[in-house]
NUVOVEX-117367 format. One record per atom (N, C-alpha, C): residue number from 1; residue in one letter; atom name; x, z, y. Coordinates in steps of 0.1 Angstrom, whole numbers, plus 5000, padded with zeros to 4 digits. Atoms other than C-alpha are relative to their C-alpha. Example, Ala and Ser with C-alpha at 12.3 -4.5 7.8 and 13.67 -1.06 7.14 Angstrom:
BEGIN
REC    n  res  atom    px    pz    py
REC    1    A     N  5009  5000  4988
REC    1    A    CA  5123  5078  4955
REC    1    A     C  5009  5000  5012
REC    2    S     N  4991  5000  4989
REC    2    S    CA  5137  5071  4989
REC    2    S     C  4992  5008  5011
END
This chain:
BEGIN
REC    n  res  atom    px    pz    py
REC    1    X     N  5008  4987  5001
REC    1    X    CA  7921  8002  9088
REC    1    X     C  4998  5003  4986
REC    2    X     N  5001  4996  5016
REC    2    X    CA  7921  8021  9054
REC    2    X     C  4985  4999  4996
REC    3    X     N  5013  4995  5002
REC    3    X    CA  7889  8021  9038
REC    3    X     C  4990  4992  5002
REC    4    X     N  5014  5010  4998
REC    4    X    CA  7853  8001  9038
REC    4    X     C  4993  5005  5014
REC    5    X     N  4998  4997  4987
REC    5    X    CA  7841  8004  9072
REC    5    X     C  4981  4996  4998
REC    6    X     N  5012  4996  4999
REC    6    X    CA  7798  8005  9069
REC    6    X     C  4991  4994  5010
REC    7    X     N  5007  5007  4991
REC    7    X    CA  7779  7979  9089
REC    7    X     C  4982  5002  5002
REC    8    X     N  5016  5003  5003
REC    8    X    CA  7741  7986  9097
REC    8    X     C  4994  4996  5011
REC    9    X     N  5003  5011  4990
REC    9    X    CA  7722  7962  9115
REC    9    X     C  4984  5008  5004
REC   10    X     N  5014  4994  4994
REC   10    X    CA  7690  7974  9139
REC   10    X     C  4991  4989  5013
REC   11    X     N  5000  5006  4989
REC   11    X    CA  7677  7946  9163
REC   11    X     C  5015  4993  5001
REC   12    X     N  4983  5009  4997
REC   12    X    CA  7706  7933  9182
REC   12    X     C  5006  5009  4999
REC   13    X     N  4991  4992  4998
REC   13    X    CA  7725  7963  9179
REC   13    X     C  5006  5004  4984
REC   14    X     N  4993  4996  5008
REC   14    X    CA  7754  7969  9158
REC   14    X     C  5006  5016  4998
REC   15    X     N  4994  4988  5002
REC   15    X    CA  7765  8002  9144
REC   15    X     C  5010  5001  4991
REC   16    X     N  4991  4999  5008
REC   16    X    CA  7795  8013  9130
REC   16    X     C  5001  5016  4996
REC   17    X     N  5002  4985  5001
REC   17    X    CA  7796  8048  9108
REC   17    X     C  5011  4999  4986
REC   18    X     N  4995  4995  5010
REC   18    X    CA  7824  8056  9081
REC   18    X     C  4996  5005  4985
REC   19    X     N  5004  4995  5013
REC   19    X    CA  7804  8071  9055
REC   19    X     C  4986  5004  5000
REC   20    X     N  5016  4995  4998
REC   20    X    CA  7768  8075  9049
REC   20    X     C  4992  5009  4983
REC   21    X     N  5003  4994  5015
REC   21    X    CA  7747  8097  9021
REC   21    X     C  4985  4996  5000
REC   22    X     N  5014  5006  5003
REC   22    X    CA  7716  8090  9001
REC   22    X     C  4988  5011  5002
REC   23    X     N  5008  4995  5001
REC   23    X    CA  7686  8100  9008
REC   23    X     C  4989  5003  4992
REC   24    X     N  5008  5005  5017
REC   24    X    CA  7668  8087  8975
REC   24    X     C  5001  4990  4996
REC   25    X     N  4998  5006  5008
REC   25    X    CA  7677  8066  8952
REC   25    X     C  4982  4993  4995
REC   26    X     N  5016  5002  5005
REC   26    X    CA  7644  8042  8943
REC   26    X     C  4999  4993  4991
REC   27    X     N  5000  5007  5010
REC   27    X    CA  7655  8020  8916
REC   27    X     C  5019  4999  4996
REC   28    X     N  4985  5000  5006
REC   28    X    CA  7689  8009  8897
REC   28    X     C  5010  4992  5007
REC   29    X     N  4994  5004  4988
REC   29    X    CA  7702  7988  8924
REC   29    X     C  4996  5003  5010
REC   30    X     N  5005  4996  4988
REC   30    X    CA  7684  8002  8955
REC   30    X     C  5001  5011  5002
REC   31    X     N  5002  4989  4990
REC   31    X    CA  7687  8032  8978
REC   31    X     C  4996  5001  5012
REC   32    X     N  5004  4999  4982
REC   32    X    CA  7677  8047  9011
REC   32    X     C  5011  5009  5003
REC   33    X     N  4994  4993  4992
REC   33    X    CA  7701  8062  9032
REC   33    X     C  4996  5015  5004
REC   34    X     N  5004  4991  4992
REC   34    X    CA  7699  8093  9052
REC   34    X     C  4996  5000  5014
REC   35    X     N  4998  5011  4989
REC   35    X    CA  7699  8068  9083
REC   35    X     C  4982  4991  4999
REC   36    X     N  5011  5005  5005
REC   36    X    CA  7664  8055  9065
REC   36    X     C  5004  4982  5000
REC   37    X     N  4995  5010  4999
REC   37    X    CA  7685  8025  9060
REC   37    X     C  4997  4991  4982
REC   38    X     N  5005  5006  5015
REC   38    X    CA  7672  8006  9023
REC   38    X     C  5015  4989  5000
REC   39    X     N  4989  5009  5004
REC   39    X    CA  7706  7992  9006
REC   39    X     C  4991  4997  4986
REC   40    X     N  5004  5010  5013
REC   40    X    CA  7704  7968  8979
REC   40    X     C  5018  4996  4997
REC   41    X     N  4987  5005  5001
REC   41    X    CA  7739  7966  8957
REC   41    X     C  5001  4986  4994
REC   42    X     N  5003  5013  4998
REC   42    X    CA  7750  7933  8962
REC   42    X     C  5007  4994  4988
REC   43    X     N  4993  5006  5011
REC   43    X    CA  7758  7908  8929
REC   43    X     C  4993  5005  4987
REC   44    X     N  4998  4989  5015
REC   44    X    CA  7742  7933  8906
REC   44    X     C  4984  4999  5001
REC   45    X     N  5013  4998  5004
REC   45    X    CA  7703  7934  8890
REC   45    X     C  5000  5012  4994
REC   46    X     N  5004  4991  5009
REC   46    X    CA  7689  7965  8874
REC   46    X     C  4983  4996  4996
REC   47    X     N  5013  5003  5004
REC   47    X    CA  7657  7963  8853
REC   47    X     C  4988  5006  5011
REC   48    X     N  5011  4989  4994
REC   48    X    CA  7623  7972  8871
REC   48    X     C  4995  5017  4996
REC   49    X     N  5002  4982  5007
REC   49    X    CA  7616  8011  8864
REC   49    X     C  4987  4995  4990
REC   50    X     N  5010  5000  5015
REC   50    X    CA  7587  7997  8843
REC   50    X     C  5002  4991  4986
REC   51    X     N  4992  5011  5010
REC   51    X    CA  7609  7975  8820
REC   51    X     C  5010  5009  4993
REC   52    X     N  4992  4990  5010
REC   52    X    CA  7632  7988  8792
REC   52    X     C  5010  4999  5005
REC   53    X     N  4986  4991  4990
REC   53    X    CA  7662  8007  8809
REC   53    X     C  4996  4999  5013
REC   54    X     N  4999  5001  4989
REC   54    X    CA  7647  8007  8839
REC   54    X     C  5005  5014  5010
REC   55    X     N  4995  4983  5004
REC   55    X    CA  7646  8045  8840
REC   55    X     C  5016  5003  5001
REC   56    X     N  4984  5002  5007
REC   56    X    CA  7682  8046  8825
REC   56    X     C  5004  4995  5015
REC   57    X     N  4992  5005  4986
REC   57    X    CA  7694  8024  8856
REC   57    X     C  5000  5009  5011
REC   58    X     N  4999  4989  4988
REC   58    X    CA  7680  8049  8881
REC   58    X     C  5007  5009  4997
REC   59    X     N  4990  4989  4999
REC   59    X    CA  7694  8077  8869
REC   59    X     C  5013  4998  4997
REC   60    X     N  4985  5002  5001
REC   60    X    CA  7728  8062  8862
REC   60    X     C  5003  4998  5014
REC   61    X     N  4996  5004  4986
REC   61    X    CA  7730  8051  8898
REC   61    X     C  5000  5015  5007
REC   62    X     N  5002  4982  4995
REC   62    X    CA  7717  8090  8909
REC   62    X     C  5010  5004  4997
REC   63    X     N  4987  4994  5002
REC   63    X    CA  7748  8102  8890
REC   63    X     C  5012  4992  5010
REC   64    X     N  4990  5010  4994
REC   64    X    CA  7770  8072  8908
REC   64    X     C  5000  5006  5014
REC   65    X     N  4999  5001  4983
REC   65    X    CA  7761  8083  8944
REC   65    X     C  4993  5015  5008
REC   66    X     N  5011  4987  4993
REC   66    X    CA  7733  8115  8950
REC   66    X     C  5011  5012  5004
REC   67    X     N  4985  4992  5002
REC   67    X    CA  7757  8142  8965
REC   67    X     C  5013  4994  5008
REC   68    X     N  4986  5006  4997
REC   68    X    CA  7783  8117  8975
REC   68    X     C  5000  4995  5012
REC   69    X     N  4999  4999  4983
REC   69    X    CA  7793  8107  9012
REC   69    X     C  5011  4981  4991
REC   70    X     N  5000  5008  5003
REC   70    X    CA  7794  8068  9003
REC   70    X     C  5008  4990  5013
REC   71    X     N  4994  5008  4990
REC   71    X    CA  7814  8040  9020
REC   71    X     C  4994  4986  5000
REC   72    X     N  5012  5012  4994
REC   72    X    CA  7791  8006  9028
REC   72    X     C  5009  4987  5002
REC   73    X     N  5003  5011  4995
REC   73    X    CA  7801  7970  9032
REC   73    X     C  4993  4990  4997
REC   74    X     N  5006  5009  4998
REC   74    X    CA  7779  7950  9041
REC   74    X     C  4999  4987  5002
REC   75    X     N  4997  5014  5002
REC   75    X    CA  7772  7914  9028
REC   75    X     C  4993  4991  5007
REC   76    X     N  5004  5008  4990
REC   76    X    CA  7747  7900  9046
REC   76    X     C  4979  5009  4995
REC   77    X     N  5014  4995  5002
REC   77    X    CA  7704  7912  9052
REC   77    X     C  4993  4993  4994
REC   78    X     N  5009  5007  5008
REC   78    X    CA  7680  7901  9027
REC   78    X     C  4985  4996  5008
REC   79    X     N  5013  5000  4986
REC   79    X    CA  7644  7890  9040
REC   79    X     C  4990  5012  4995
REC   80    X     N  5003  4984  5002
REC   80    X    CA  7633  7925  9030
REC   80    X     C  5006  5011  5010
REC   81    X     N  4994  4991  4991
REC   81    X    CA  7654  7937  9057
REC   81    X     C  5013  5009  4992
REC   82    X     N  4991  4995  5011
REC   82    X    CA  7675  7953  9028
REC   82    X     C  5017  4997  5006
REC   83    X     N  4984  5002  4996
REC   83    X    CA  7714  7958  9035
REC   83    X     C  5006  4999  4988
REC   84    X     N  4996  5002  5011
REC   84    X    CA  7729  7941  9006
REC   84    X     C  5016  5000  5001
REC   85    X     N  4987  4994  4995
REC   85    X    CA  7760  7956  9000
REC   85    X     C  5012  5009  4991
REC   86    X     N  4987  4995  5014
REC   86    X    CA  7794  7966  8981
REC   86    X     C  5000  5018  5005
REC   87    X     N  4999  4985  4998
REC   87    X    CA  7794  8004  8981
REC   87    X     C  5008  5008  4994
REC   88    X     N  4989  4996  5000
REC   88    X    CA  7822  8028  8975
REC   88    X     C  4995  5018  5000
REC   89    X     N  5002  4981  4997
REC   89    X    CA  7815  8067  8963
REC   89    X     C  5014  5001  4997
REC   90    X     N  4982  4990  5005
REC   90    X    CA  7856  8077  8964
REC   90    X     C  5003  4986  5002
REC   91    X     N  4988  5013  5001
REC   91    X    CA  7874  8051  8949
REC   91    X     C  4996  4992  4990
REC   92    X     N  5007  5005  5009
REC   92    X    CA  7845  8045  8925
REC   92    X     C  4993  4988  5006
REC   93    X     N  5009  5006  4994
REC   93    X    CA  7832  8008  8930
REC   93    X     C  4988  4997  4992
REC   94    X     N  5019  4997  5008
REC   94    X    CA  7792  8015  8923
REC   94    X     C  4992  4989  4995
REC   95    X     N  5005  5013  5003
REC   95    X    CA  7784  7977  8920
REC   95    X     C  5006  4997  4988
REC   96    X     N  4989  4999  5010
REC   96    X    CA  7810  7977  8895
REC   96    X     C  4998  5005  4989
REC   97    X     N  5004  4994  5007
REC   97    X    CA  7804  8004  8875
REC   97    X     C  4983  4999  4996
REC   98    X     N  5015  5007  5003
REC   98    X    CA  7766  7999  8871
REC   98    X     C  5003  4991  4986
REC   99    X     N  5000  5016  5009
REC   99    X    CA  7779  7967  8850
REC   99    X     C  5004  5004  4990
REC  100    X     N  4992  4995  5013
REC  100    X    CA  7803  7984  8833
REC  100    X     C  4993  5008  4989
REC  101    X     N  5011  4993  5005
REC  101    X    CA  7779  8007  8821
REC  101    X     C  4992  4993  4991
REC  102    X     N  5012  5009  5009
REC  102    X    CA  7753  7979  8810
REC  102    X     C  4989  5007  5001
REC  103    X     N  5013  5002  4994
REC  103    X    CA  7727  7993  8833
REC  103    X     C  4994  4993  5011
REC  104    X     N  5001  5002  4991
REC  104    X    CA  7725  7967  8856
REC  104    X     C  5005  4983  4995
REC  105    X     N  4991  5013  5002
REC  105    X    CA  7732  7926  8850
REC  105    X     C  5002  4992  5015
REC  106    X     N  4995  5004  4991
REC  106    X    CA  7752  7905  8871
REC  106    X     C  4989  4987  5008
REC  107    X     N  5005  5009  4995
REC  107    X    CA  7733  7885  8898
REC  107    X     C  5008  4990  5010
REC  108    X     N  4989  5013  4993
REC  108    X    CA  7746  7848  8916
REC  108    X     C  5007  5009  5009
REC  109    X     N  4989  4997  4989
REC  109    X    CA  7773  7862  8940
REC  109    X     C  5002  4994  5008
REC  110    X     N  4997  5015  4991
REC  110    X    CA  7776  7849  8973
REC  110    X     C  5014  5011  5009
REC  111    X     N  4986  4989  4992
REC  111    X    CA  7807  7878  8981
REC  111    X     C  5015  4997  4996
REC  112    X     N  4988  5007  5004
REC  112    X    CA  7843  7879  8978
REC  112    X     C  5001  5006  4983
REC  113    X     N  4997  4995  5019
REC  113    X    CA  7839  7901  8942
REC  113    X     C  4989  4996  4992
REC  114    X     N  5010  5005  5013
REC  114    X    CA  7814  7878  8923
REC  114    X     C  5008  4999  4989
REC  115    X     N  4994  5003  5014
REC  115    X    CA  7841  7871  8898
REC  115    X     C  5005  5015  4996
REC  116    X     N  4998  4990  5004
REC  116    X    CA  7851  7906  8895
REC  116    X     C  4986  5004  4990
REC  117    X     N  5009  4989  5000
REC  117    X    CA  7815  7920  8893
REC  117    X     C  4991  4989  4984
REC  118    X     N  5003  5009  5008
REC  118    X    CA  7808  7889  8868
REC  118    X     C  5006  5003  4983
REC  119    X     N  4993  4997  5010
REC  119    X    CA  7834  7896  8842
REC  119    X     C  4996  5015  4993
REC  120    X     N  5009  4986  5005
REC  120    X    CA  7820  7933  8842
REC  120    X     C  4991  5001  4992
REC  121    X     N  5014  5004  5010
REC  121    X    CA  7786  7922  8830
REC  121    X     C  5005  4992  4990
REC  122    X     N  5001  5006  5013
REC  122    X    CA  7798  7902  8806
REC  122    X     C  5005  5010  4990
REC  123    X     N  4995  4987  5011
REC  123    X    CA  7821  7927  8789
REC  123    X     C  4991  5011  4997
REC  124    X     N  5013  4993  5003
REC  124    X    CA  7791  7948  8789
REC  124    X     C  4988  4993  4993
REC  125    X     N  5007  5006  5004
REC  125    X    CA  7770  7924  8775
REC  125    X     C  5002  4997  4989
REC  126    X     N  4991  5007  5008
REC  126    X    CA  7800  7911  8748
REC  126    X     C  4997  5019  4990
REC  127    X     N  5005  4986  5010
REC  127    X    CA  7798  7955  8736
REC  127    X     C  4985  5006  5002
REC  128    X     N  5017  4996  5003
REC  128    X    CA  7760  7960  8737
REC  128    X     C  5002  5010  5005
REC  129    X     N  5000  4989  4993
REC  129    X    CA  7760  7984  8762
REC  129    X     C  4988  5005  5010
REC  130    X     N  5010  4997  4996
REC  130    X    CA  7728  7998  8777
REC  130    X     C  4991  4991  4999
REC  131    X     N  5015  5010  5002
REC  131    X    CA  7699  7974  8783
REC  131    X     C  5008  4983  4993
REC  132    X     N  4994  5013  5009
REC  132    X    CA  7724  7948  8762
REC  132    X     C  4998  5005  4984
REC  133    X     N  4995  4994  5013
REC  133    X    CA  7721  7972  8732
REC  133    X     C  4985  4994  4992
REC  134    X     N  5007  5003  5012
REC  134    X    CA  7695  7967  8704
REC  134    X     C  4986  5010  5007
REC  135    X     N  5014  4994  4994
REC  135    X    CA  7667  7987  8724
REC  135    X     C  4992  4994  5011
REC  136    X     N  5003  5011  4986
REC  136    X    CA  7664  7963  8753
REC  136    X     C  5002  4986  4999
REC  137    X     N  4997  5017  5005
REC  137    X    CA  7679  7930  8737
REC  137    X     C  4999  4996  4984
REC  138    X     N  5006  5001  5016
REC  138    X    CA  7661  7917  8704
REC  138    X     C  5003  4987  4997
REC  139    X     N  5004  5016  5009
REC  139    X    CA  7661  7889  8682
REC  139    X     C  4990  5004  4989
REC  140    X     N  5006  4995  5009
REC  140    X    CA  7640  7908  8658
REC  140    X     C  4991  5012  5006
REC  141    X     N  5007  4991  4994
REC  141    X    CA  7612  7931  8665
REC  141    X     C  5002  5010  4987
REC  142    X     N  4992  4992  5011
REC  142    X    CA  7625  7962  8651
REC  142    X     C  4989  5010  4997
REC  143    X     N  5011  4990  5001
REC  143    X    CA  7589  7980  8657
REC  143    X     C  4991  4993  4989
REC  144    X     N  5016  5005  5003
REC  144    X    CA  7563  7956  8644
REC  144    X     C  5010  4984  4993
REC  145    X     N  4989  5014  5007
REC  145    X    CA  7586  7925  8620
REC  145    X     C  4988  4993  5002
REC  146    X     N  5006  5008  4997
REC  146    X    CA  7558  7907  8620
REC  146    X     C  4991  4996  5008
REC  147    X     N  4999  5005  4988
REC  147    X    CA  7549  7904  8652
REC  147    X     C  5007  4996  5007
REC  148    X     N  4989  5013  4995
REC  148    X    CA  7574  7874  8659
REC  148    X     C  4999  4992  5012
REC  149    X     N  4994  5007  4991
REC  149    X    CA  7562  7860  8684
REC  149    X     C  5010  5000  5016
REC  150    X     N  4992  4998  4990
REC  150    X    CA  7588  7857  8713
REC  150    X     C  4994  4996  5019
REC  151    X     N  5000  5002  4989
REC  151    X    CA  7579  7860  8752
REC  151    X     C  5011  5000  5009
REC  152    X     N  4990  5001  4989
REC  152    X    CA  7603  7847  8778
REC  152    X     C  5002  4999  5009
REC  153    X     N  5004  5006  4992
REC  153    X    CA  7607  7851  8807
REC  153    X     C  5018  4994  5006
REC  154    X     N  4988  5007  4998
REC  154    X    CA  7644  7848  8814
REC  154    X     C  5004  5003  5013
REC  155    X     N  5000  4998  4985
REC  155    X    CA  7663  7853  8847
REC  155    X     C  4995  4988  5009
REC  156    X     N  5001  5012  4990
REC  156    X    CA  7651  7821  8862
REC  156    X     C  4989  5004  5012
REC  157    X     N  5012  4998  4996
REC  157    X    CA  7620  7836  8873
REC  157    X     C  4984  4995  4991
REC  158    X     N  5013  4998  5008
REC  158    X    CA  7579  7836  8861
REC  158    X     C  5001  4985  4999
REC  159    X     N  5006  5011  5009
REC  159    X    CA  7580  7796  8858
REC  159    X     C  5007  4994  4990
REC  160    X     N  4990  5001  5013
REC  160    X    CA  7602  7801  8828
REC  160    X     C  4990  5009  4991
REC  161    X     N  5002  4983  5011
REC  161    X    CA  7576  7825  8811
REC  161    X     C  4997  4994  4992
REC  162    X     N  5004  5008  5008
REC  162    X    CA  7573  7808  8780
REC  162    X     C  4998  5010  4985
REC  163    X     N  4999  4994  5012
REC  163    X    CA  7562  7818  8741
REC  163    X     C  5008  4995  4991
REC  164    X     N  4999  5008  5011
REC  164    X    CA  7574  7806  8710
REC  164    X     C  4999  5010  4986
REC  165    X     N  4999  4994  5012
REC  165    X    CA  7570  7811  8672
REC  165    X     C  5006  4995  4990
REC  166    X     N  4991  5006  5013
REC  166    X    CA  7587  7804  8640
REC  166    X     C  4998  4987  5001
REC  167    X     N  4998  5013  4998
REC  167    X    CA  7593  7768  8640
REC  167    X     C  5000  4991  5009
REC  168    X     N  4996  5006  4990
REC  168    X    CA  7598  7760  8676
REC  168    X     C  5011  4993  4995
REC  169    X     N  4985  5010  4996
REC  169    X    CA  7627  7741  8686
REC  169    X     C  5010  5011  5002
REC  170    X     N  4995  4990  4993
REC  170    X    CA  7640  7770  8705
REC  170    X     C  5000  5016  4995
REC  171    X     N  5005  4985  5003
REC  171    X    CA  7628  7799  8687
REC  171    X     C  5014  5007  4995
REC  172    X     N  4989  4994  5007
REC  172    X    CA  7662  7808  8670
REC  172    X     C  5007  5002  5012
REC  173    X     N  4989  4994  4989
REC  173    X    CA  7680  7808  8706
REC  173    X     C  4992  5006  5012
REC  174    X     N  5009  4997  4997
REC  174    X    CA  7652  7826  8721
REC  174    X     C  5005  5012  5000
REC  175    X     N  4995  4983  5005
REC  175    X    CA  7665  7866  8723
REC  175    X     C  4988  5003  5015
REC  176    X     N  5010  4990  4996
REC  176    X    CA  7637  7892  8736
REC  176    X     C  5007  5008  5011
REC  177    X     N  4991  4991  4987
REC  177    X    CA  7652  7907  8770
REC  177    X     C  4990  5008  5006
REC  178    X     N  5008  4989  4995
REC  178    X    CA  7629  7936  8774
REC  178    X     C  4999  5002  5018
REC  179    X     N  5002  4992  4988
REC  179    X    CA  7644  7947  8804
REC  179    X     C  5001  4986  5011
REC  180    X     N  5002  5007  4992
REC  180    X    CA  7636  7914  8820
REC  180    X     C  4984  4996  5002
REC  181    X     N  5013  5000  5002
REC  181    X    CA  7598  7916  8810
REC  181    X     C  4998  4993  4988
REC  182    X     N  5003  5010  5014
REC  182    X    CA  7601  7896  8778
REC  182    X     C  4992  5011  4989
REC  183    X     N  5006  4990  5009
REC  183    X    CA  7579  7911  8749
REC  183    X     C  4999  4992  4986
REC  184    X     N  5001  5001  5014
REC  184    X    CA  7568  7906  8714
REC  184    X     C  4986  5000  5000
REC  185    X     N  5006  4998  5004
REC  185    X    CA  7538  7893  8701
REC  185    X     C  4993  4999  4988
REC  186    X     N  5005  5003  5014
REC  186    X    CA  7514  7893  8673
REC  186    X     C  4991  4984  4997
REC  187    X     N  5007  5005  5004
REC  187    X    CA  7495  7862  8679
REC  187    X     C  5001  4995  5016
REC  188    X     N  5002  5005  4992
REC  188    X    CA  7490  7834  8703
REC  188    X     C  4997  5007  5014
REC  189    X     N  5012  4995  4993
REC  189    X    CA  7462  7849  8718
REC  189    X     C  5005  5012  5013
REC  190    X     N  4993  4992  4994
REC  190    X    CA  7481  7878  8730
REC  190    X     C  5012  4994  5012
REC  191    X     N  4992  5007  4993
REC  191    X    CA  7509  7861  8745
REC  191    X     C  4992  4991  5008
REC  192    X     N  5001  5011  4988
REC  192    X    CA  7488  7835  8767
REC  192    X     C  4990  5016  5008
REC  193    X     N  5007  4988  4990
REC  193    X    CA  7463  7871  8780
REC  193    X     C  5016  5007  5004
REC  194    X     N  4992  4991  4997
REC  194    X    CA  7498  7884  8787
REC  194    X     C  5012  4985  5012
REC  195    X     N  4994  5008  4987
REC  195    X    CA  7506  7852  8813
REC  195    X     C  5007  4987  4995
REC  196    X     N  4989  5013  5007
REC  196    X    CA  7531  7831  8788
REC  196    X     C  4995  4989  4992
REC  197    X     N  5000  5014  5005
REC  197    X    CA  7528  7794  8778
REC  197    X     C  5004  4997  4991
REC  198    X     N  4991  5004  5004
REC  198    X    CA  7537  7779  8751
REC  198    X     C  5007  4988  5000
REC  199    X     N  4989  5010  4992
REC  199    X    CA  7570  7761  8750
REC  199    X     C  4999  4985  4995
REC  200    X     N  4999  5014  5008
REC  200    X    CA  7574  7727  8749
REC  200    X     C  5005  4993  4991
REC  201    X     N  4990  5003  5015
REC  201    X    CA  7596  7726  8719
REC  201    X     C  4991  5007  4988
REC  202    X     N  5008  4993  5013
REC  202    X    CA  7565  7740  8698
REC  202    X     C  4993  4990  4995
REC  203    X     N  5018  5008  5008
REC  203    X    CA  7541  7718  8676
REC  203    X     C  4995  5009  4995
REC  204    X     N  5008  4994  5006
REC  204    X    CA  7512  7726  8666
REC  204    X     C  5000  5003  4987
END
């Protein structure tokens, strides 16, 4: 059969529909259907809309799909109910492009195009391309120089949120990833009211 073929799951009942359109786009990886069906594209992260590029991701995805009569397969349901999922406007692949773009970084892959959708983000990451560029990814605070110190949180998750300052261990491989929540501070103080620890490669 030509074509992605659109799996949406309801209970025990399976449905099968050729092409479906959005009905709102809510962030840089997620949409709702017109079906009130919440996709999540699968392999791929976008910043939170309150993180630097998060904005930027949504509306790059709005251009990718709003308008467009979309083709769906489905990788498997998240525990959000979410239909995580390779999606197809034409002959455009939207998990794909996102990367390519460098509004969106690649997340673990458990599909058959993790290595595709992997290599994307990197080459997007290798030309500073959206939330890789110099507005979203620091080594230097380009607002405030001397407010150095670095918050991290990293994709691991919050029990990675760590600080550091000039003479860590770590502080020189330490880069500022905005659009993952990482910030810049002036002063301890700031950084521990703002959740982050410091790292264990700091002396006093």
């Amino acid at each position: 059969m030509a074509g992605v073929v659109g799996t949406v799951v309801l209970a025990a009942a399976v449905y099968l529909k050729t092409t479906y359109q959005v009905a709102r786009v809510i962030d840089g990886d997620t949409f709702e259907t017109k079906e009130k069906q919440v996709v999540r594209l699968a392999g791929v992260d976008a910043p939170e809309l309150k993180y630097c590029g998060g904005t930027e991701a949504k509306q790059a995805l709005e251009k990718l799909i709003l308008g467009k009569r979309l083709q769906i397969k489905v990788v498997f349901n998240d525990k959000f109910k979410r239909l995580v999922s390779q999606v197809y406007a034409g002959n455009i692949y939207v998990n794909k492009k996102m990367l390519e773009q460098g509004w969106a970084y690649f997340a673990r892959g458990t599909d058959s195009n993790a290595d595709e959708l992997l290599k994307a983000g990197e080459k997007a990451r290798a030309g500073t391309l959206g939330i890789f560029g110099a507005g979203c990814t620091q080594d230097v605070n380009p607002i405030q120089p001397k407010c150095n110190i670095k918050g991290n949180i990293g994709q691991q998750g919050k029990e990675t949120k760590f600080y550091r300052y000039p003479g860590c261990g770590q502080y020189g491989n330490t880069v500022v990833q905005l659009y993952l929540g990482d910030g810049w501070f002036c002063n301890e103080k700031e950084a521990r009211a703002a959740g982050f620890v410091k790292g264990s490669d700091c002396k006093p």
